[in-house]
N, C-alpha and C positions, 0 to 999 in steps of 0.2 A: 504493500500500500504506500501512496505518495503521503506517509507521515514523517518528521523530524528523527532521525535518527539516535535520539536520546528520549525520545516521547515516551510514554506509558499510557496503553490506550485499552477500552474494557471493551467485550470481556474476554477478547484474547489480546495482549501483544504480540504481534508480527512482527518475524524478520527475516533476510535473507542473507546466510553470511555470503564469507568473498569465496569458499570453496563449492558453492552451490545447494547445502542443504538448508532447507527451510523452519524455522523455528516457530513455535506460541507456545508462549508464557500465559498460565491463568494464577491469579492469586483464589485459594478455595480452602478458606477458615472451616468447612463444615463439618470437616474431617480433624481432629487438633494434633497436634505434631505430625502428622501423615504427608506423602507427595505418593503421583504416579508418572512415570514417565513412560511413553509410546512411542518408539521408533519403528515407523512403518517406510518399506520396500514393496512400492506398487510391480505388480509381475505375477510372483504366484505359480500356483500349478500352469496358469493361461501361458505363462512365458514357456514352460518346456517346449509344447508345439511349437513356439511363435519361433522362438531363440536355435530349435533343432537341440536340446538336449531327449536324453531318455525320459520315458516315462516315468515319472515319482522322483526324478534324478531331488528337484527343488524341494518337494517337501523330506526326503530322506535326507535332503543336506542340511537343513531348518533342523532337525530331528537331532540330526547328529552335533550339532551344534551345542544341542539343551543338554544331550548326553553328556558332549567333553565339558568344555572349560578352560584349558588349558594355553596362557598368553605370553608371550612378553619371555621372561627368564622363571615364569611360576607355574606348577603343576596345578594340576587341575585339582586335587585335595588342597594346596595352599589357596587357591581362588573363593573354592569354596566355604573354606573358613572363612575368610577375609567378608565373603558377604553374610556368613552366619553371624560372625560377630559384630559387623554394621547393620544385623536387621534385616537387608538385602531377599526380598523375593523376585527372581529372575524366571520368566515362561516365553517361550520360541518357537511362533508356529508357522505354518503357512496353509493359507486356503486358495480357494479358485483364484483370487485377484490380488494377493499379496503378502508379503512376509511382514508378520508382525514379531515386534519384542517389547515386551510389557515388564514393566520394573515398578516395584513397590517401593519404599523406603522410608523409612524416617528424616522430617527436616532437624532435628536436634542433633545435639552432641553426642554419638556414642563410640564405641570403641576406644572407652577414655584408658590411659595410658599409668601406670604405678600405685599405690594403694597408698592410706590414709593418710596424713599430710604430705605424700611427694605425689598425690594424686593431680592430674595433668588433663586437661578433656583434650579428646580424641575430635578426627573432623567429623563436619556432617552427614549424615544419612546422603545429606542430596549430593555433596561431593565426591561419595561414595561411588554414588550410582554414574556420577559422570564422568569418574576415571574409570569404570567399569565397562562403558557404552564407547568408550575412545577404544581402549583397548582390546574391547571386539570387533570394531570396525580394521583398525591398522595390524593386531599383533597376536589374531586370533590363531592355535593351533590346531590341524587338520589330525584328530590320531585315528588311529586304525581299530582301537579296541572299542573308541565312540561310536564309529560306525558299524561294528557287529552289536554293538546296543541299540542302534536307530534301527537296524534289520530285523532281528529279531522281535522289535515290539509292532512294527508293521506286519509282518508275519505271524504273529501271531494275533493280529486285529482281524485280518483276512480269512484265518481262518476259522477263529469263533464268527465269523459272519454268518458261515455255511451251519450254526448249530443254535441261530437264534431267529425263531422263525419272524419275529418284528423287524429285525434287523435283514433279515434277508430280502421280506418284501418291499421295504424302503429301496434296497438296492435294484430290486427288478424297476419298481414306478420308476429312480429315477434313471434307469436306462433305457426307458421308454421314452420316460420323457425331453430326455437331452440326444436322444439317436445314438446310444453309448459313447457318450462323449468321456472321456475320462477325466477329466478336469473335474468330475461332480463323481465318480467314485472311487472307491476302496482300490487301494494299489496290489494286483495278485501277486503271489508268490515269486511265479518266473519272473516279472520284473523288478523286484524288491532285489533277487542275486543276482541281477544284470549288473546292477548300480558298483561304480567302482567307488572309489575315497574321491579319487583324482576328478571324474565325474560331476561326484554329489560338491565338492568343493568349486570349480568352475560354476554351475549353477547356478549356486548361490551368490557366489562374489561377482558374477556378471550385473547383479541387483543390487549391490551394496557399494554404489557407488555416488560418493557425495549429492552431485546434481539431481539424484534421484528420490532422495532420504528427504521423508518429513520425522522431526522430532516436535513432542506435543508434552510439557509438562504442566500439572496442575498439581496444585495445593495447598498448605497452610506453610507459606514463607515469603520472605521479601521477593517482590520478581525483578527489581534489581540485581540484587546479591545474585539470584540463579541467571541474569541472563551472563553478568559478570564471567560466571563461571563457565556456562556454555561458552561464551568466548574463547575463555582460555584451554577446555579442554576439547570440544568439539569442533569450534572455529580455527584450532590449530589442526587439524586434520586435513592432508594435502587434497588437492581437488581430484 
């Protein structure tokens, strides 16, 4: 929007940094100490057709993605602490039209640092979560044993399909009613073991790129202070 670039406007703030992702800021007391943050990658199952990957390549790489963790110089048990003990709820999905990641968080002080008077508070929830969102985008690790976890839970989705009779006639309607388009069903077996790493990773990071990314935070905190921060951790992110 043609507003001042330091403005504060309700009830989203807009903005567009210089690497091409798109940002809103909402301030939302209704929740107290709580944020959410939404980074979504329009694409989706629709991209595999469009792009020429395999079938299920984009949501088995989403999948894989929730499975590992693992960034930067830290294992994926060190990551996970890291957002246990900041509060940190991380989910990673993708549908027909997009890949979404959804981040819970506390805006307060936790992960405070030494015990009774050398006690030190620790950063924010929301800082937490924005070294977290840099560092999936730039220094995410592809491992191999995340991907036998992404396979296996599709695989095993597929096939309680066939032993639940509700679920099975959803699957018949909607292959009726999309001309078995796959984009709208369940990923079968044969194509879940087609999926390589190298695959399920191209995929996804064909959609994970700056100009394409909208980030969406709302919550109970200065929207200053967070757009501050998106700056520095998101806004440095190469284009």
């Amino acid at each position: 929007p043609d507003t001042a670039p330091d403005s504060i406007t309700r009830p989203f703030t807009l903005r567009r940094l210089g690497n091409g992702i798109r940002v809103g800021v909402a301030q939302n007391p209704s929740e107290s100490q709580r944020g959410h943050l939404r980074l979504v990658a329009p694409g989706g199952r629709d991209a595999e057709s469009r792009l020429g990957f395999k079938k299920g390549a984009m949501a088995i790489g989403a999948r894989t993605m929730q499975e590992g963790g693992a960034f930067g110089p830290w294992t994926r048990e060190q990551v996970e602490l890291f957002c246990v003990d900041h509060l940190l709820m991380v989910e990673i999905n993708c549908n027909e039209e997009a890949m979404t990641f959804d981040f819970v968080f506390p805006t307060t002080n936790v992960g405070n640092i030494g015990f009774g008077d050398d006690v030190q508070l620790g950063i924010t929830g929301t800082e937490s979560v924005m070294q977290i969102v840099r560092e999936i985008l730039i220094g995410f690790k592809w491992e191999e044993d995340a991907l036998g976890r992404s396979k296996q839970s599709f695989r095993s989705a597929h096939e309680s399909l066939h032993k639940n009779l509700e679920a099975m006639s959803t699957e018949r309607l909607a292959e009726a009613m999309t001309q078995n388009d796959g984009r709208f069903l369940s990923i079968d077996v044969e194509s879940v073991d087609k999926i390589s790493l190298e695959e399920a990773r191209l995929a996804v990071m064909s959609q994970l790129v700056p100009s394409n990314l909208e980030v969406s935070v709302s919550g109970d905190f200065d929207v200053q202070e967070v757009l501050e921060m998106i700056y520095k951790f998101i806004g440095t992110i190469p284009a």
